[in-house]
C-alpha positions in Angstrom: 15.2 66.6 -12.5 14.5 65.2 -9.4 15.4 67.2 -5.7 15.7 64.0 -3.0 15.3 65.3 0.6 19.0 64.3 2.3 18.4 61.8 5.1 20.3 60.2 7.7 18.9 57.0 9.2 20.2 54.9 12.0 19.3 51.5 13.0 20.2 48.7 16.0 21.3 45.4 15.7 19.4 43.0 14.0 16.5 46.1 12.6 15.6 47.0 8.9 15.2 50.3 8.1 12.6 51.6 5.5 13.1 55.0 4.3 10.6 57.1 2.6 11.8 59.8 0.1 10.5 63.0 -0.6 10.0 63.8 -4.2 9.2 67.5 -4.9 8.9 67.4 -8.8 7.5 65.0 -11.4 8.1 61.7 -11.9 9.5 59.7 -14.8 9.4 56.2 -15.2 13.3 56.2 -14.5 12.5 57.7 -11.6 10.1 55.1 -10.0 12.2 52.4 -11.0 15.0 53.7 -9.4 13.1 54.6 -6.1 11.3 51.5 -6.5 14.4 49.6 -5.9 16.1 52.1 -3.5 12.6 51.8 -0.9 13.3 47.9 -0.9 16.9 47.9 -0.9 17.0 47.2 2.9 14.9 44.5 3.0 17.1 42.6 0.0 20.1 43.5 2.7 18.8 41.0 5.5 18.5 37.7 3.4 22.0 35.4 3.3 23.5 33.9 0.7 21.1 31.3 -1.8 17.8 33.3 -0.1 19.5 37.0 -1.4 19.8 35.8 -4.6 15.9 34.3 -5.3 14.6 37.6 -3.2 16.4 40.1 -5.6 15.4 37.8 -8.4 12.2 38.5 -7.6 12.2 42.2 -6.7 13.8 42.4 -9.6 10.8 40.8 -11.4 7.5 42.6 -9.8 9.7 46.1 -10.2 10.3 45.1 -13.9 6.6 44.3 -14.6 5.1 46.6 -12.4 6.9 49.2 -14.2 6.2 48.0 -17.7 2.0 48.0 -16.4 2.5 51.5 -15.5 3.7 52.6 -19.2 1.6 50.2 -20.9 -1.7 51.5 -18.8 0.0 55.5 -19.0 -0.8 55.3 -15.5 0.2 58.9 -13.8 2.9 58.8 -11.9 2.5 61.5 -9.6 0.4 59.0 -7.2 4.1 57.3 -6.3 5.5 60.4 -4.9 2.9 60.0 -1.5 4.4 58.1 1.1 1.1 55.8 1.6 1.8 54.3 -1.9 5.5 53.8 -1.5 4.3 51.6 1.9 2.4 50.1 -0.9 4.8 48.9 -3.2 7.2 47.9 -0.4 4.5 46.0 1.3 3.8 44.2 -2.3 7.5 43.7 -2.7 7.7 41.9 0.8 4.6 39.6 -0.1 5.9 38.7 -3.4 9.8 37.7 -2.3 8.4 35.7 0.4 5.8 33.6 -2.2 7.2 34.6 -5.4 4.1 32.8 -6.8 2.4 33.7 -10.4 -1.1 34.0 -8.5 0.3 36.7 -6.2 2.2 38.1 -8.7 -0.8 39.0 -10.8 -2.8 40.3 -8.1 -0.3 42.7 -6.7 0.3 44.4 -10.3 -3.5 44.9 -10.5 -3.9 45.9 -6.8 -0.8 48.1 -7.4 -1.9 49.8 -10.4 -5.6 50.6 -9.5 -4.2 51.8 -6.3 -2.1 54.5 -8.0 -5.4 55.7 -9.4 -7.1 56.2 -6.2 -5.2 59.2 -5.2 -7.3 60.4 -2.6 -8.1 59.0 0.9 -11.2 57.0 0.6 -12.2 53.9 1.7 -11.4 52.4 -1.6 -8.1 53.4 -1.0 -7.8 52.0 2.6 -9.1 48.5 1.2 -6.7 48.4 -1.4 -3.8 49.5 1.1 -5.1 46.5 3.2 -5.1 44.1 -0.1 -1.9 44.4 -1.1 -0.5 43.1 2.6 -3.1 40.2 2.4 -2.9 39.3 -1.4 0.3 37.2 -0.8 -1.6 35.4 1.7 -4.1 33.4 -0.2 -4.1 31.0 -2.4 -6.2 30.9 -5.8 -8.7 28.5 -3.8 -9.2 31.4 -1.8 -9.6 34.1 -4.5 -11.7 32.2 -6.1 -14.1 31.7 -3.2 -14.1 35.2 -3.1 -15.1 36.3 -6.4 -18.2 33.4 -6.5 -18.9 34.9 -3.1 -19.1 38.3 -4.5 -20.7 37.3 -8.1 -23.1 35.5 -6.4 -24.3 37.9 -3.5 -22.4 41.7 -4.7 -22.4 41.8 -8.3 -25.1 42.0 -11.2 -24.5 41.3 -14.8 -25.2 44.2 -16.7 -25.3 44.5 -21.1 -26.5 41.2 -21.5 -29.4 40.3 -23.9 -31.0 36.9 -23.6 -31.5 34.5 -21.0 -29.3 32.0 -22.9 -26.5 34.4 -23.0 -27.2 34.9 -19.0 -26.8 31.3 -18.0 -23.6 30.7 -20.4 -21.7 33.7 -18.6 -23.1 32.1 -14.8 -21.5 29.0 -15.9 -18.3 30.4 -17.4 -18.0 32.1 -14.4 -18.9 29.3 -11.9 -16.5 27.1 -13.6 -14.0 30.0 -13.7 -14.3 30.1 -9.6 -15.3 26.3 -8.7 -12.8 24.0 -10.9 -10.4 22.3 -8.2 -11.5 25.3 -5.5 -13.5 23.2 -2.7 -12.8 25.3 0.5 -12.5 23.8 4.3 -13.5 25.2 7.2 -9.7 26.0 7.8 -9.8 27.9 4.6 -12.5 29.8 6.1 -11.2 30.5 9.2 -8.3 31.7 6.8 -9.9 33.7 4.6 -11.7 35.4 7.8 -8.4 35.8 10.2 -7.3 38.0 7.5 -9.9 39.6 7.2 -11.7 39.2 4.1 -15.0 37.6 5.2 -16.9 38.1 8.0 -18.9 34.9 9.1 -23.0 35.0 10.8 -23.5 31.3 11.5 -27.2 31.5 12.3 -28.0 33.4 8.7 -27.5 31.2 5.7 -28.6 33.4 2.5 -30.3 31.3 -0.6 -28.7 30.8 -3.4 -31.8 30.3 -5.7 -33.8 33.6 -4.3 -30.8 36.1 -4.8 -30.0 34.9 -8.0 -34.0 35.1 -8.9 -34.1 38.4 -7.5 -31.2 39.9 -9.5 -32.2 38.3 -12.7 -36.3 38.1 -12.8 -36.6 39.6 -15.9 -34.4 36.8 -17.6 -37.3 34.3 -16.1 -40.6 35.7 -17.0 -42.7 33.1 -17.6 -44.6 32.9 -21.2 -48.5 34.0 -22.2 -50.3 33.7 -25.2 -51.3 37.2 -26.8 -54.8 36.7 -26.6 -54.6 36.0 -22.3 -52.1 39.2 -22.5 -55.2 41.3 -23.9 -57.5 39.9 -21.4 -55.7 40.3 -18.2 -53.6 43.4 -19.3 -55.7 45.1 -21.8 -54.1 48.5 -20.6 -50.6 47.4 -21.8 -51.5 46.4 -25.1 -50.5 50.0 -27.0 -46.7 49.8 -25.6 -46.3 46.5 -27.6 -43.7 48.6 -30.1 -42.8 50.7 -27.6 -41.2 48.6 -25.3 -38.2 46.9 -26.6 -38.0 43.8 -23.6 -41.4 42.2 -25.3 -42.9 41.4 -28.4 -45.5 39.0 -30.2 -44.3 36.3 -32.2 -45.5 34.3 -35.1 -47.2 32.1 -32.6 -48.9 34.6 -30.8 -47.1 34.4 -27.5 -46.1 37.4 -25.6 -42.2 36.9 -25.4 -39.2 38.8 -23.5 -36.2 40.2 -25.2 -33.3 42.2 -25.0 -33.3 42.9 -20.9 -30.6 44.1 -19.2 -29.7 43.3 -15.7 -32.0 45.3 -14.5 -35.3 47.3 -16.6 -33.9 50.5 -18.0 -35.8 52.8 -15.9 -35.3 55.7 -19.2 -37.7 53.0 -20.8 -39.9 53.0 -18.3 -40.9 56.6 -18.6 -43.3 55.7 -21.6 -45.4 53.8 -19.4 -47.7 56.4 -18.0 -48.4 56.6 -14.2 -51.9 55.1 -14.6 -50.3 52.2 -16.1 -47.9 51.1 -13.8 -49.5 49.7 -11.4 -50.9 47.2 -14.1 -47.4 46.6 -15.4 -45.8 46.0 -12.3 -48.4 42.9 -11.4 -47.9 41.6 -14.9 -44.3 41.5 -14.1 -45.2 39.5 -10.4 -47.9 37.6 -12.0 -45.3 36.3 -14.9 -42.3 36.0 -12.5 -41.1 32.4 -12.1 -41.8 30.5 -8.6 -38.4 29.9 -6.7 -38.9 26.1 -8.1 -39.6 26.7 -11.3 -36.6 29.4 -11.6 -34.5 26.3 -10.2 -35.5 23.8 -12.8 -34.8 26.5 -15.5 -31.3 27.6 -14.6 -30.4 24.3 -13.5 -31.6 22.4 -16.6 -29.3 20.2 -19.0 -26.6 22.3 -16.7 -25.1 19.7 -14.7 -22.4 22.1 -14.3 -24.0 24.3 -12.3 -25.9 21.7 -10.0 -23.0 21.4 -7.7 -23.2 25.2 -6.6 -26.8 25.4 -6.5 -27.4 22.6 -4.5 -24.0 22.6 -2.2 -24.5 26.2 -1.2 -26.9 26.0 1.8 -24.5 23.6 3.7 -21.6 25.4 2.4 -20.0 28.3 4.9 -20.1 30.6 1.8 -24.0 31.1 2.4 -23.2 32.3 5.8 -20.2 34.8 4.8 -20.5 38.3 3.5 -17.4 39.9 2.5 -15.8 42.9 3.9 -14.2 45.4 1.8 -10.9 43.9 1.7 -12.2 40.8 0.7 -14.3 42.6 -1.7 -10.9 44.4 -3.2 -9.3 40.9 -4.0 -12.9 39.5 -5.7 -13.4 42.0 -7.7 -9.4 41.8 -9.0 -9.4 38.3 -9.4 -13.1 38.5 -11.5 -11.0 41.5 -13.7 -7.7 39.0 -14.1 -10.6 36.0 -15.2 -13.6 37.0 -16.7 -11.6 39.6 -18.5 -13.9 42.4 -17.8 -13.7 45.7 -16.3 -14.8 46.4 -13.4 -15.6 50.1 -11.4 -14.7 49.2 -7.7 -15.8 52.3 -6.7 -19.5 51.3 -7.3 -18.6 48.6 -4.5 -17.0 50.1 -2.2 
């Protein structure tokens, strides 16, 4: 049973009024779609004629999926009782009948949904308050500038194996976020008026040493066993202990199974006397920024346009704030199809 707060609300000529109710109880998903449709009820009231029927039509739509996302995720309700999330869903509502696009569509239901999971005040939960106003805004061009932005410069790859299965996820993910997405400087100037970017003009960051540095263990460079022994001789009893390298049947020294980064848990076998040796191994066997080019980039024409159009591009000169952070990381879920923990972010 819900207990509704009785309010009396007044309002000039020409005003909309948005009322905020006061829930005291559980809710049930009855319950929010009923309140859901009563906090934008006012705002349905000032369209005329043809444009009151395409905004309910769409209210209609975002409250119907939105709720349908809340029982399919068993997402807690108690989140929609706070006034700050009601502002939410009305600001999401008034986004989505003025653009009623499927892009913006998609965004608010996964803006909306990870917002009722960030119950406390944070500045997770500020940035995603802020999203859901600017979501509407964009276009996919601009979401997906965002997310290559933040693959390229915020985020690591983490669980996979190989540098084969590396590169094939950079180009799935490059083509997922470049295909038919060339920005303008208006688009900028866009994308930064609403404050998703921030631009430094005189700093342009390098494509080729970020991705380098994230991924250096992927791009070790090969050595025979025999010049292993001679220059590393120390290292030579972790051979099966270490599962990143191994000898093969030609007596190379070869890299497997690295992660993102070096499990540091794996480290711990290597004994303090020994690490200093390891660690120049790894700098002697890290690729040169050229020679890390010409790997990536080879018999990958797909990924020559990025790599090569970044320095004059005004991505290299944008870092994201944490709004425009918010919308990458969403757009990167709804794409790639992968989790994603934007509290380790932001």
């Amino acid at each position: 049973m819900i207990k509704e707060s009785k309010m009396e609300q007044k309002s000039g000529r020409e005003s909309t009024n948005i009322q905020i109710k006061e829930f005291n109880v559980g809710l049930s998903y009855k319950d929010v779609k009923e309140l859901c449709l009563d906090l934008i009820a006012d705002k349905l009231a000032s369209y005329k004629e043809e444009a009151s029927t395409e905004a309910k039509k769409r209210e209609e739509k975002l409250r119907t999926d939105f709720i349908e996302e809340l029982q399919k995720n068993k997402i807690n309700l108690n989140e929609f009782k706070n006034p700050s999330m009601q502002l939410c869903y009305i600001e999401a509502q008034k986004g989505y009948i003025s653009y009623g696009d499927e892009t913006a569509e998609k965004m608010l239901l996964e803006l909306l949904k990870s917002r009722m999971s960030e119950t406390d005040k944070s500045i997770l939960q500020i940035s995603l308050n802020e999203a859901i106003k600017v979501a509407p805004l964009l276009m996919k061009k601009h979401l997906n500038a965002l997310s290559l932005l933040f693959f390229v410069k915020e985020m690591s790859i983490m669980g996979i194996r190989t540098r084969d299965e590396l590169i094939a996820f950079i180009k799935d993910a490059v083509l997922k976020f470049t295909n038919n997405s060339t920005l303008t400087k208006v688009d900028y100037e866009h994308l930064e008026y609403n404050k998703c970017i921030t631009k430094i003009e005189i700093l342009k960051s390098d494509i080729i040493k970020i991705m380098k540095n994230k991924y250096k263990y992927y791009f070790l460079k090969e050595i025979s066993y025999n010049e292993f022994q001679k220059k590393y001789s120390q290292l030579t009893k972790y051979i099966n202990s270490l599962s990143f390298f191994y000898v093969d049947s030609d007596n190379i020294l070869r890299f497997k199974k690295v992660d993102s980064f070096l499990s540091y848990n794996e480290l711990d076998i290597i004994s303090l006397d020994d690490r200093e040796i390891f660690d120049k191994m790894i700098n002697d066997l890290t690729m040169t920024d050229e020679e890390f080019e010409r790997t990536i980039l080879d018999n990958n024409d797909l990924l020559c346009p990025l790599f090569y159009t970044w320095k004059n591009d005004l991505m290299s000169s944008s870092s994201l704030t944490t709004i425009g952070k918010v919308l990458a990381m969403i757009n990167i879920k709804l794409e790639l199809k992968i989790p994603i923990d934007m509290s380790i972010w932001i």
